[in-house]
Every structure is written in structure tokens, then in C-alpha cells.
C-alpha positions as CSV (number, residue, x, y, z in Angstrom):
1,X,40.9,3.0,-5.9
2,X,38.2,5.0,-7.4
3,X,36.5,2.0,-10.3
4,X,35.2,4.0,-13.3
5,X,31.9,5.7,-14.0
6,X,29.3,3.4,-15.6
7,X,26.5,4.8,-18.1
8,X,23.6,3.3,-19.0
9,X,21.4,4.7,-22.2
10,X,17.4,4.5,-21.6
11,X,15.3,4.7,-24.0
12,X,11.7,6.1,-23.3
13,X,8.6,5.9,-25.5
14,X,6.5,9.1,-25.2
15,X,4.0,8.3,-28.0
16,X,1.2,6.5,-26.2
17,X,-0.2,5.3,-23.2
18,X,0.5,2.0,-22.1
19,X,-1.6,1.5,-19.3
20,X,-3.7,3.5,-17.3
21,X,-3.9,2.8,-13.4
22,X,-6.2,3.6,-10.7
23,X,-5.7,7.5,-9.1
24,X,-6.0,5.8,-5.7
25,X,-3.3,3.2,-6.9
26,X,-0.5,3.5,-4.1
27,X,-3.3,3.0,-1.3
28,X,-2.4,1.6,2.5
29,X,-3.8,-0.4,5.3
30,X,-4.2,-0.5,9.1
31,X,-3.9,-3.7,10.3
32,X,-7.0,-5.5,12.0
33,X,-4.8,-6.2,15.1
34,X,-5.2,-2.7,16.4
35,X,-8.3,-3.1,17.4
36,X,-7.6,-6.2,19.4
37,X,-7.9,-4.2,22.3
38,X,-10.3,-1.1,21.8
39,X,-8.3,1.7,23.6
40,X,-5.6,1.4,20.5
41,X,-7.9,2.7,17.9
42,X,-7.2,5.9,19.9
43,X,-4.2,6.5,18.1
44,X,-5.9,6.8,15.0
45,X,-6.5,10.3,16.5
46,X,-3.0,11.2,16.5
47,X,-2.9,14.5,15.2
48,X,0.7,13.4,13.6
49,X,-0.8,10.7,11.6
50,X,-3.6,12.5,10.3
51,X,-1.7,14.6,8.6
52,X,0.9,11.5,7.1
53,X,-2.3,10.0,6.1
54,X,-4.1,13.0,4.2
55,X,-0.8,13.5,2.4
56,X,-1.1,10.3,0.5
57,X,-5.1,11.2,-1.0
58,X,-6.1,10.1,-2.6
59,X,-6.1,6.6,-1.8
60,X,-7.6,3.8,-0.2
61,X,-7.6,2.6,3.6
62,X,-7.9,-1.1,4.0
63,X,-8.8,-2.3,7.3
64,X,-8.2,-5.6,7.8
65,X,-5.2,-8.6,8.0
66,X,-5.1,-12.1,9.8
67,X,-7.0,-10.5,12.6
68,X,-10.5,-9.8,10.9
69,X,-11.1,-13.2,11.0
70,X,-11.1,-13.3,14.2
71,X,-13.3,-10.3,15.0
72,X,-16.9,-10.0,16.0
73,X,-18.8,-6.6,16.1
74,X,-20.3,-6.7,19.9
75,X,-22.6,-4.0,20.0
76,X,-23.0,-2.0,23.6
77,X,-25.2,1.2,22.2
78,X,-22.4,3.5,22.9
79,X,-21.3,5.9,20.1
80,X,-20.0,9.0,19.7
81,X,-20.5,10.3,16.5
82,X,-22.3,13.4,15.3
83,X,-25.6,12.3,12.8
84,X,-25.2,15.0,10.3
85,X,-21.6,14.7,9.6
86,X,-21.8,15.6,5.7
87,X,-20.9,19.3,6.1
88,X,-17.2,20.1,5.9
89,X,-17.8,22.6,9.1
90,X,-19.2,19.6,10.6
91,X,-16.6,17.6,10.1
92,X,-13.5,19.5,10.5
93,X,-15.3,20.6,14.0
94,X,-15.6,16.5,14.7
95,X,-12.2,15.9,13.9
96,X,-11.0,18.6,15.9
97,X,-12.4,17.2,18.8
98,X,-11.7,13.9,18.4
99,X,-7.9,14.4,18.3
100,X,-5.4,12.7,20.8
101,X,-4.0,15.0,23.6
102,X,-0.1,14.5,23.3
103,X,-0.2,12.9,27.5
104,X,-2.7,10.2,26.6
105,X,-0.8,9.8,22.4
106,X,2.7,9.2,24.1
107,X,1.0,6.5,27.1
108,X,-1.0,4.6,24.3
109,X,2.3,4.5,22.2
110,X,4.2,2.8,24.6
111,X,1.3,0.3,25.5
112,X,1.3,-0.6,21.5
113,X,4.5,-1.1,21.8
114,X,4.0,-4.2,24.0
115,X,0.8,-5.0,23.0
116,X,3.1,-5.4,19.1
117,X,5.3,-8.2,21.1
118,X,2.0,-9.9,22.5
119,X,0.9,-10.3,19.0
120,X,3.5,-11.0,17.2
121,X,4.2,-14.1,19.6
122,X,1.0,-14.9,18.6
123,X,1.5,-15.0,14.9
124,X,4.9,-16.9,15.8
125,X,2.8,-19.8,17.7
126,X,-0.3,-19.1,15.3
127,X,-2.7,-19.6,17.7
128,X,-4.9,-16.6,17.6
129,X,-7.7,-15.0,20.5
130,X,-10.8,-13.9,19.1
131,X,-11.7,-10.1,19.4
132,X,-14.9,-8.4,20.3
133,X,-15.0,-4.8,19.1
134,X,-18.1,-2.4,19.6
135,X,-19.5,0.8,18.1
136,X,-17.1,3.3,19.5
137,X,-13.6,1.2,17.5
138,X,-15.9,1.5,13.9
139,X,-16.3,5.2,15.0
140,X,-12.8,5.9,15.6
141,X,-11.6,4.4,12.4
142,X,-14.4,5.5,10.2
143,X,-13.4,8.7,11.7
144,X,-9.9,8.5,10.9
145,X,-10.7,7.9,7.2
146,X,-13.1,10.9,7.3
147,X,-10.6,13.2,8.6
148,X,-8.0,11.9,6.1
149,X,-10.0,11.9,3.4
150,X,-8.9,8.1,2.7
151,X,-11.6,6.0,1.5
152,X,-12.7,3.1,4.1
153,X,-12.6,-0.6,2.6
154,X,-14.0,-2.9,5.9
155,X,-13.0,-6.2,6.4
156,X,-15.7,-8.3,7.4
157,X,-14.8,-11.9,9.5
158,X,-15.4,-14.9,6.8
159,X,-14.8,-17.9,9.4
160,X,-17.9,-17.2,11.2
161,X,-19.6,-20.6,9.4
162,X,-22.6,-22.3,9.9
163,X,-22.8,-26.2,10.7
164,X,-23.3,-26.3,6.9
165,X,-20.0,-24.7,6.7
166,X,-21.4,-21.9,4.2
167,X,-20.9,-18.0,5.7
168,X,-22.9,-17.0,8.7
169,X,-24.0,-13.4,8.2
170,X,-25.5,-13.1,10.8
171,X,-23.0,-10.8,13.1
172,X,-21.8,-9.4,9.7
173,X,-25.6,-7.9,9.3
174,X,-25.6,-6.2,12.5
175,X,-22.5,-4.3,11.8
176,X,-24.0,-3.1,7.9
177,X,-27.4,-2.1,9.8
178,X,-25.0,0.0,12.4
179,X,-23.0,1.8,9.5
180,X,-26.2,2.3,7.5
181,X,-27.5,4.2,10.6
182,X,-24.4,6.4,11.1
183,X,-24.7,7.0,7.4
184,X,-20.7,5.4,6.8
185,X,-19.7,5.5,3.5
186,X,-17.4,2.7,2.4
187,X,-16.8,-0.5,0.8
188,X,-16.3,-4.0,2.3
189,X,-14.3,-7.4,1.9
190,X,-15.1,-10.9,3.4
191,X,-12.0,-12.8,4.9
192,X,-8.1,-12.7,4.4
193,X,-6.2,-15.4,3.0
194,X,-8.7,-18.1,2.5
195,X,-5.9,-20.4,1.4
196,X,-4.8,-20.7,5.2
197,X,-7.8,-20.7,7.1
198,X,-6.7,-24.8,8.0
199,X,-3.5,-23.9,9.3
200,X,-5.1,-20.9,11.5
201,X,-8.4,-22.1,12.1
202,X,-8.9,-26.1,11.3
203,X,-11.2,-24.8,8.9
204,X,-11.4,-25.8,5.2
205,X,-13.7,-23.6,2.8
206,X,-13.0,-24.1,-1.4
207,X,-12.8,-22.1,-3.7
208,X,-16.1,-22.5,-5.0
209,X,-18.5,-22.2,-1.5
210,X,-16.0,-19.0,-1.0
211,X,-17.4,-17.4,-4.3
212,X,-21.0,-18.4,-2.6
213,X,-20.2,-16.7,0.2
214,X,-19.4,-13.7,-1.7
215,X,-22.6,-13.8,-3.7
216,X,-24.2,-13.8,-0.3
217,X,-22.8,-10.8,0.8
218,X,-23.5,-9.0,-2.2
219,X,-27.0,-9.9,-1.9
220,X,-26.9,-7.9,1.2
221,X,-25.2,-5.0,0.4
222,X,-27.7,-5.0,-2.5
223,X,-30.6,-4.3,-0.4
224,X,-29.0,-1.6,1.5
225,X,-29.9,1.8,0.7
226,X,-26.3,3.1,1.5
227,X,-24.4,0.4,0.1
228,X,-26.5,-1.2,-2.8
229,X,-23.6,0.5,-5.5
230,X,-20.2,0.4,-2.7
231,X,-17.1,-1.5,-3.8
232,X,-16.6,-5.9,-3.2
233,X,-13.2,-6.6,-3.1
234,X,-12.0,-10.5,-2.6
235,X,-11.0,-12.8,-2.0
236,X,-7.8,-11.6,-1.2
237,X,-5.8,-14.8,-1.5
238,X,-2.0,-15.4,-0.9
239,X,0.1,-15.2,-3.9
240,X,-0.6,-18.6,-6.3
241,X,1.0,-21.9,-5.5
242,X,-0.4,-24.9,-6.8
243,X,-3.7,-25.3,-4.6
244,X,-3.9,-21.8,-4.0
245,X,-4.4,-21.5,-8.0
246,X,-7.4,-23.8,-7.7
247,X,-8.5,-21.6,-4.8
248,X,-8.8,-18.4,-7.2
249,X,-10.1,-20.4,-10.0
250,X,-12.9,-21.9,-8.2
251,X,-13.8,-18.3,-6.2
252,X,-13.9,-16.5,-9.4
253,X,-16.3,-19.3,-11.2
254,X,-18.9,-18.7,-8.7
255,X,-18.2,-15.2,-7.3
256,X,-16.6,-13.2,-10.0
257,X,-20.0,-11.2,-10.5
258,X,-20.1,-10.2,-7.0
259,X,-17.0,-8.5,-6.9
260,X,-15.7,-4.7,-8.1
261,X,-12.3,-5.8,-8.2
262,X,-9.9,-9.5,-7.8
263,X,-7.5,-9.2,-4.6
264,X,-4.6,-11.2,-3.8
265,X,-1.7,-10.7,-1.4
266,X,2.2,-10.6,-2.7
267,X,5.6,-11.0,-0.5
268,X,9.1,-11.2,-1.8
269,X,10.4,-13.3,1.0
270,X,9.8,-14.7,4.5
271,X,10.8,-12.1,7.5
272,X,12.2,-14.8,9.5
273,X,15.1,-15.8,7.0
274,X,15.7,-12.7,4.5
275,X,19.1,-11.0,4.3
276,X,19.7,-7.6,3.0
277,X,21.3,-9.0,-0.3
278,X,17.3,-10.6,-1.0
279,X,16.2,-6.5,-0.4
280,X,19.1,-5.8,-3.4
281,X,18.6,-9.0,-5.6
282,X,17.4,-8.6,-9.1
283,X,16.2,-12.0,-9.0
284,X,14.3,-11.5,-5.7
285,X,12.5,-8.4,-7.4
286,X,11.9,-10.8,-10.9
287,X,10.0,-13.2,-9.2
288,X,7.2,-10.5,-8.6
289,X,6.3,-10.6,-12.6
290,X,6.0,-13.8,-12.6
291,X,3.2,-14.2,-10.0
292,X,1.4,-11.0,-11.4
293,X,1.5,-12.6,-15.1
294,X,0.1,-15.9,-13.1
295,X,-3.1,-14.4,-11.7
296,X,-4.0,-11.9,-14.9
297,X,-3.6,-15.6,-16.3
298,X,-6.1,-16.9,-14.3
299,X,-8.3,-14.0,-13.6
300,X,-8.6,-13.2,-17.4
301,X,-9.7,-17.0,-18.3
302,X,-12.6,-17.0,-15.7
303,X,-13.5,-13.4,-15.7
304,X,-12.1,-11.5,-19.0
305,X,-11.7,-7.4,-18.0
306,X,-12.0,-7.8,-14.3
307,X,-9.3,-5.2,-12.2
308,X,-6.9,-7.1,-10.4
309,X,-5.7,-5.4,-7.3
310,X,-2.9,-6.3,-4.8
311,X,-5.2,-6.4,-1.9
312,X,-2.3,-6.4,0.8
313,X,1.5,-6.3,0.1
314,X,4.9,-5.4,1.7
315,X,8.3,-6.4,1.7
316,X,8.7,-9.9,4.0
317,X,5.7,-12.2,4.8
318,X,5.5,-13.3,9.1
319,X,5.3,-9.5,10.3
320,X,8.3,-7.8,8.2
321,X,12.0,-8.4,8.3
322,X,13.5,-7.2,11.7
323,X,16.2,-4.6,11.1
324,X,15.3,-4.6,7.2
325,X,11.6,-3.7,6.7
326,X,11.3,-0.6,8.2
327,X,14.8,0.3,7.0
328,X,16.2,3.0,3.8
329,X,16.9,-0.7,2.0
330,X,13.1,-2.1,1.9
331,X,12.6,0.9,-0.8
332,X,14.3,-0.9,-3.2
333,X,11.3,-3.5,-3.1
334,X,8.4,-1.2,-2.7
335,X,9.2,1.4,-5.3
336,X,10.4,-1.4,-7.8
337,X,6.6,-3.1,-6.9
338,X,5.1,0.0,-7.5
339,X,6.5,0.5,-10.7
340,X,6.2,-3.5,-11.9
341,X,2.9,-3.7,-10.8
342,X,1.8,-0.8,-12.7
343,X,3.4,-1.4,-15.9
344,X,2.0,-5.1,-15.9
345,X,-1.6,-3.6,-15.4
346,X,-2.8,-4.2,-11.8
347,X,-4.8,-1.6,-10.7
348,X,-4.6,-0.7,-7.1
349,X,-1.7,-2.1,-4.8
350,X,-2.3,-1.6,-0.9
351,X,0.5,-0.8,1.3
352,X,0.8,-3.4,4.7
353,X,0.8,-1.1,6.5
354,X,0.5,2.4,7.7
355,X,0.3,1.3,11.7
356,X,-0.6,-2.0,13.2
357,X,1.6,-5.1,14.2
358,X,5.2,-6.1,12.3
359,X,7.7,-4.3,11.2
360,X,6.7,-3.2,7.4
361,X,5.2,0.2,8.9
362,X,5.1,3.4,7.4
363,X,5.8,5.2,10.4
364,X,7.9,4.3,13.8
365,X,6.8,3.5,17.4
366,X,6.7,7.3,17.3
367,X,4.5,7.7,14.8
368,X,7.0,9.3,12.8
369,X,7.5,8.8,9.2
370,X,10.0,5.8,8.2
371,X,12.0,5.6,4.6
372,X,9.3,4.0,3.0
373,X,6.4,7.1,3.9
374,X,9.0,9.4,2.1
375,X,9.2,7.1,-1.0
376,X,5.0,6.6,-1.1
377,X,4.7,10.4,-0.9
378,X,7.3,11.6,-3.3
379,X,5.7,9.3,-5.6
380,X,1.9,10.3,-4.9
381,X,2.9,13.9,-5.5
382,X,5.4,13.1,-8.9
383,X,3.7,10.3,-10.1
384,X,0.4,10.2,-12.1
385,X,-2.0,7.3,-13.2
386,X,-0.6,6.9,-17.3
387,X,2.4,4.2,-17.5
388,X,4.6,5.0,-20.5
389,X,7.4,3.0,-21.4
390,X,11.1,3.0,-20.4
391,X,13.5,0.7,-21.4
392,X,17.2,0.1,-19.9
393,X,19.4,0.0,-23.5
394,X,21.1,-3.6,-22.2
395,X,24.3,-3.0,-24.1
396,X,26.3,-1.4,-21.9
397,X,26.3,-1.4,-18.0
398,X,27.1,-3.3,-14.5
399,X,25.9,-6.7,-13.9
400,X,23.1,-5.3,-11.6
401,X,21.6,-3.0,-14.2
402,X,19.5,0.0,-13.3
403,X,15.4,-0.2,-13.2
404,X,13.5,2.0,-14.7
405,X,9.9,3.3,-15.1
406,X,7.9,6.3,-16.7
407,X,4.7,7.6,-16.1
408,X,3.1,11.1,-17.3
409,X,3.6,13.8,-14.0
410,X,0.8,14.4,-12.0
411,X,-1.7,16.4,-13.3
412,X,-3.0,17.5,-9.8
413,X,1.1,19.3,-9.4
414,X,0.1,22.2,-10.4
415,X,4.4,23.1,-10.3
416,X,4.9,21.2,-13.9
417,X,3.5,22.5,-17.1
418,X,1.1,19.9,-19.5
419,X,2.9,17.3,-20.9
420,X,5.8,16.8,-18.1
421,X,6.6,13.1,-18.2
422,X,8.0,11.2,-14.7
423,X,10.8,8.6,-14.4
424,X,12.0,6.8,-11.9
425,X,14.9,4.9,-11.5
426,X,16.7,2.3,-9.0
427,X,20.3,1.6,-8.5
428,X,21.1,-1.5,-6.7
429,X,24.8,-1.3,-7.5
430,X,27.3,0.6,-5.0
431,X,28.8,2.8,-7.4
432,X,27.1,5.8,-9.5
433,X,25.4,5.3,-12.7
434,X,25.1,8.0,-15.2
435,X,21.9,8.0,-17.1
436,X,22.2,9.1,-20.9
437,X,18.3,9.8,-22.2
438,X,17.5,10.0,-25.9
439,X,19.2,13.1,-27.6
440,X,15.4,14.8,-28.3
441,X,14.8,14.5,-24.2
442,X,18.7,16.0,-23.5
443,X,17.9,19.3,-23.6
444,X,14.6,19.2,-21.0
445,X,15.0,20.5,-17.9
446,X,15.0,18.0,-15.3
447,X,14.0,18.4,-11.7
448,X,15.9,15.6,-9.6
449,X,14.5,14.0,-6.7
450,X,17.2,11.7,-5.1
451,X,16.8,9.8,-2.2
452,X,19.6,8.6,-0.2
453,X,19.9,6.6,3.2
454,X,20.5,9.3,5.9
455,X,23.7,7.7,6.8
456,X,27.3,6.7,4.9
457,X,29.0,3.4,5.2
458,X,28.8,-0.2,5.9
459,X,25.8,0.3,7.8
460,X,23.9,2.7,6.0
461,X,21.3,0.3,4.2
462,X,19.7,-0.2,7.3
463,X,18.9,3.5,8.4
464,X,15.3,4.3,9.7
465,X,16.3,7.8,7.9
466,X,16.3,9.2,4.4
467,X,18.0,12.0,2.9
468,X,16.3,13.7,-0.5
469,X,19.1,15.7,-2.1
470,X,21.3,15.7,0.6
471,X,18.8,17.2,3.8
472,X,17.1,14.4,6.3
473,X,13.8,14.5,5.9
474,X,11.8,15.1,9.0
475,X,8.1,16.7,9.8
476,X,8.6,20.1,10.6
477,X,6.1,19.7,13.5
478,X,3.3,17.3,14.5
479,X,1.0,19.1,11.5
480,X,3.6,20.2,9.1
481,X,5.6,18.5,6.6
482,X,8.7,19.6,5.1
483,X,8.7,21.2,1.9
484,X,9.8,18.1,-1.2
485,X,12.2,20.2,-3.3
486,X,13.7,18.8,-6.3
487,X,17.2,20.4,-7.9
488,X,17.3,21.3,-11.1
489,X,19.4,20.1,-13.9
490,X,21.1,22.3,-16.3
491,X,20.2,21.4,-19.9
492,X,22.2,18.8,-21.5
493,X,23.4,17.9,-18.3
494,X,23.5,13.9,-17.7
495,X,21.6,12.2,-14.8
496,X,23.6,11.0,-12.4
497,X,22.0,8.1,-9.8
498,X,24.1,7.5,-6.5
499,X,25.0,4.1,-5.6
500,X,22.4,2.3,-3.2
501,X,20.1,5.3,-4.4
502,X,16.5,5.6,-6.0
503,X,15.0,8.7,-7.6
504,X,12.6,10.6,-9.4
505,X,13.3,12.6,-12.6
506,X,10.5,15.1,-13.8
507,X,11.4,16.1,-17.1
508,X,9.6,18.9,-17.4
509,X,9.8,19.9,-21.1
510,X,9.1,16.6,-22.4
511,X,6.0,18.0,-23.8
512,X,4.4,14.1,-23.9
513,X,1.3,15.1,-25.8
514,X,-0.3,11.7,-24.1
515,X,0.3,13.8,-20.9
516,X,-1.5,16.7,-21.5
């Protein structure tokens, strides 16, 4: 038996700007672990990912993760890149000949693939090898930003101490000197999780010698003529509980001056025991709020008008959720963080990750793009920087309601006229929802972008395929991605979200003057 239709009225305030977020605000990472042995950088030339990763600009690309700590820059004077790489005919000609023939792309693949297991048996005992990398690895992934047109944030090894226990810059100096003579453009950070340095390390380093440390570097990068003006991001600390909370308080009294923006990390739950009804839990997704409103708390007090950025995030903390992560269900959590995060004001939230170790990747083994790349570039191309508000009326409707958020459309689309407004909405019940907008919004036309899990039934929450509008998205070819099309709406015609669905509505005649 058929249960009946549920609607669910949303109101939508058009009238101002609530918030305004970075343009680079859905940003990603490549974790540090790829360069544990050098060869793998390699597949940063993967003409495939090149083009997934220049369909996402603008944006940030964070290199870094539990590895960097690890890391020490070993140089051997071997380097391939071309000095005058500022021309665009340079470039493109560098690129061109830096990219992966498909023999040597599909061995390295299947090396990752066990080279993954080796690490992730590594964060499972957490006992972790240090890493030597040279010239050639800063090459390949500076190069990869280049190509991509991402923009590089480095992260440098913080538990390299002296016998003082303060940061030893030394090796971290050598590397800046290195970039500075290749002319790299790109910004830096100093350690990952600082609030777990004991448990991975035996090492112990407060909140207060870590905003030292940070003053330090900044010092440095100050006297450089390529980086005296480039972005500080830290300290990139897990989300707060109770010491951790003293950990940000104590950085940010002593290092808040050296840094462009605050970082902190945010999981929903731990990979090793989450369950597809966590992915699906309003609860689950609520508790997300509450650490955001937590560290605006504490960044505001100590450093009023500083940008808070989630400096690493994904779905399930230890490496991802096996068999959920990487799945058509882990959208639920990253387009609900993207729109949370937003409307509560952080600035720039980084994706773990586009390729390294885990299972919260963007693309496959393959390299091919997984539900959650869909998702991030839907909402890059539909999405733009002003948050407006959207409200679910809480009258009427199933016990899991609906979620909602507005922004203005993308300016850069040239396909919508001025003032075209953006919502999108998740349903985390089974069964359709009809949407019933405000009677002056009715009459817009709406394009529809519905996304769907490739596949029907019991099992169909954990397909590593997505469907927008009823066609499986795929790359057209190694260089090609397929064309995004939207449906349109009659006039007057309700919205109509799937169950198990999320989607994006332009309304195109909204005629937000905010947006224009």
C-alpha cells in the first residue's frame, strides 16, 4: 500500500544577505600519505583527475593529514620544472608534458591500491614511519595545482622539536628557500591535529608554545620575498572536547596575529562503528551546529572578526566508513555540512579528500568520480557565495522533516539571469515530499537538479553511482565531463523531492535583487 503524499511549506527570505562566504568555499585535500612513497605523486598527473579537479575552481587544495607530521623535505638537487613558468603557453606546454601515459596511470593505480591497505593498517595500530620526500614530489604536486588552477595550501611537519620542545625550523626553511627559487606560489600550515600529537608521537606541545610556534613561522614567511603577504592557516585542531577547548584557547592567545584564518577538523562519527541509519539521522547531522557554535564561541572571545575555516572534514573519522563513505548515502552529510556550515558563517570548509588513503574519496581506485564529486560540482556550478535564508514551515510534515538552504545562483553561470536565487533541499525520509514555496515564488520557473542513487531497492543507499534526473552520471571520456542538465518546471508546478533524494532548485525568476 501506496502511504500518502506529504507536503511541506518553506518559507524563503529574499530580502537580504545573511552571510557571505568565501568563492573558494567548497575547497578539497590530497592527503599527505601519497607521498609516502614518491612514485605515487605520479598520479597527480592523471589526465582524468586534472580535469575533476579544474571543474571544482575555484577552490583550495590542501595538502596535508596525519602524515605531514611525519614528513621531512630531503633535498637530492633533482627537479624538473621549467623556471619561467608564468606564461599560460608555458604552462599549458608543462602540463602537457607532464601527464601520465595510461600503461604507467593503470600500474601506479593498482600499487595505490595496496600501498592504501599498508597505511591504513598503520592508522589501525597508529604507529606511523617517517617519510623523506625530495624536490621532484613538491614539483609534481605544485604542478598539479598549477594545471588545475587550485590554489596550493602546504602543510609543513610541526613535531620536528628542539630539546626545548619549541618548533625546529630548521628543515621547514630549506623547503621555503626551495619554493622561493622555483618561484611557487602558495600558502602554508604547521601541523595537523595538535590535540593528538601524545597519542601518535609521545609528544605533548600546549596550546600556548603552539601559537609560538606559529609566530615563528610567520616570522619567516615574513622575510620572504615570495611569501611575506601568502596565507597562515592553523592550527587545525580536532573538533572541541574539553582539553581540546583549552588547546584552541591557548593557540589563539599567542598565535592569533600570525594567522589568515582559524582551522579545525569536524567528523560526524567514527568509521569503525557507524551504520547507515547515523548517514540518515537528523540528530547525527545536529550535532554539527553545535561544535561550529562552540569554536565561533571561542574564536570570537580571543580573536573578535577572525575567519574560521573547517580545515579538513568528511563524513567518518579513522579513514571513512567502509561500504558508506564513498557511497550515494555519505551525501546526505556532506551537502547538509555544506549548507550548515555556511549558513552559521564558517568561511571555507575543505573536502578529506580528493585522492589519498581511506575511504571518504572523491573519486574510486579508478580515478573515477564517486557520488560525492557529483554533489561538490553540481553545487560549485549552482551555488554562489551569498547565504539567504530558508525555513522548513514545521507545521506540517514527516517526523524526519526535509532540510533546506538558499543561496543567490552563481554569478559566474552565465545560463541564469541576475537575481536567480539557489535552493537546495534533502529528504532523508523514503517517501516523496512535495515542496510548496511562497505564492509570490509559485509562478518562477524552476530548473530541477535531482540526484538519485543509481540503483532501486534495499540496497540502493550504498551505490558508488548517482543518477541526476534519471541518467547515471559518468565522464564522457578521460577529459570530458558530461553535460549537468537540469529539467524545467512548468510554472505553478509544485516541487516534488524523491525519497532518499537531494536536489538543487534554481529558481530562476526570483529576481532576488540581493542577487544581482
Amino acid at each position: 500500500m501506496k502511504s500518502a503524499a506529504t507536503s511541506i511549506r518553506v518559507d524563503l527570505d529574499l530580502s537580504h544577505v545573511a552571510r557571505r562566504v568565501d568563492e573558494r568555499f567548497l575547497s578539497v585535500a590530497i592527503d599527505a600519505s601519497l607521498i609516502t612513497e614518491e612514485k605515487f605523486m605520479n598520479l597527480l598527473n592523471s589526465p582524468k583527475l586534472r580535469t575533476l579537479a579544474k571543474a571544482l575552481i575555484p577552490a583550495f587544495l590542501r595538502f596535508g593529514g596525519t602524515k605531514q607530521d611525519f614528513m621531512k623535505f630531503n633535498p637530492r638537487g633533482r627537479s624538473f620544472q621549467a623556471r619561467d613558468n608564468s606564461s599560460s603557453a608555458v604552462l599549458e606546454k608543462l602540463c602537457e608534458r607532464l601527464e601520465l601515459p595510461p600503461l604507467l596511470e593503470n600500474r601506479l593505480k593498482q600499487e595505490w591500491v595496496l600501498q592504501s591497505k599498508t597505511l591504513l593498517q598503520e592508522e589501525l595500530e597508529g604507529k606511523y614511519k617517517k617519510t623523506k620526500f625530495s624536490e621532484y614530489a613538491v614539483d609534481l604536486l605544485y604542478a598539479f595545482a598549477n594545471c588545475s588552477g587550485l590554489d596550493l595550501i602546504f602543510g609543513l611537519n610541526a613535531l620536528l622539536r628542539t630539546s626545548e620542545n619549541t618548533w625546529d625550523s630548521t628543515n621547514a626553511e630549506l623547503l621555503l628557500k626551495y619554493c622561493e627559487s622555483r618561484e611557487y606560489v602558495m600558502s602554508w600550515e604547521l601541523g595537523n591535529e595538535p590535540n593528538s600529537y601524545e597519542k601518535k608521537a609521545g609528544i605533548r606541545v600546549d596550546g600556548y608554545q603552539l601559537g609560538q610556534d606559529f609566530v615563528h613561522l610567520h616570522q619567516i614567511l615574513q622575510q620572504s620575498a615570495v611569501y611575506n603577504s601568502t596565507g597562515l592557516y592553523g592550527p587545525d585542531v580536532s573538533q572541541p572536547r574539553d582539553h581540546r577547548r583549552d588547546l584552541l584557547t591557548g593557540f589563539l592567545e599567542t598565535g592569533a596575529k600570525a594567522i589568515t584564518a582559524c582551522t579545525w577538523h569536524h567528523y560526524y562519527v567514527n568509521g569503525r562503528d557507524t551504520s547507515l541509519e547515523d548517514f540518515l539521522d537528523p540528530e547525527v547531522l545536529d550535532t554539527l551546529a553545535t561544535k561550529i557554535n562552540e569554536v565561533l564561541e571561542i574564536v570570537e572571545s580571543a580573536s573578535p572578526g577572525k575567519k574560521v575555516w573547517l580545515g579538513e572534514t568528511s563524513s567518518a573519522y579513522g579513514g571513512g566508513a567502509v561500504g558508506l563513505s564513498d557511497t550515494f548515502v555519505a551525501g546526505f552529510m556532506w551537502l547538509d555540512k555544506l549548507g550548515l556550515t555556511a549558513k552559521l558563517g564558517l568561511d571555507v570548509v575543505i573536502r578529506q579528500v580528493l585522492i589519498g588513503s581511506g575511504t571518504y574519496h572523491l573519486v574510486d581506485d579508478n580515478l573515477d568520480p564517486l557520488p560525492d564529486y557529483w554533489l561538490s560540482l553540481l553545487y560549485k556550478r549552482l551555488v554562489g557565495p551569498e547565504v539567504l535564508k530558508a525555513e522548513v514551515n514545521m507545521n506540517s510534515g514527516p517526523k524526519k522533516p526535509i532540510r533546506v538552504y538558499l543561496h543567490c545562483t552563481n554569478r559566474k553561470s552565465t545560463h541564469y539571469r541576475p537575481g536567480a536565487v539557489t535552493l537546495f533541499a534533502l529528504n532523508l525520509n523514503k517517501n516523496e515530499v512535495t515542496v510548496i514555496l511562497p505564492d509570490h515564488m509559485a509562478n518562477s520557473t524552476t530548473e530541477a537538479f535531482v540526484l538519485q542513487s543509481a540503483e532501486a531497492g534495499e540496497q540502493s543507499l550504498y551505490s558508488r553511482s548517482v543518477k541526476l534526473n534519471g541518467q547515471v552520471l559518468r565522464m564522457v571520456d578521460d577529459r570530458t565531463l558530461p553535460l549537468l542538465k537540469g529539467r524545467e518546471l512548468p510554472p505553478g508546478e509544485h516541487i516534488k523531492l524523491p525519497g532518499f533524494s537531494f536536489a538543487f532548485y534554481v529558481l530562476i525568476e526570483a529576481q532576488a535583487a540581493v542577487c544581482k
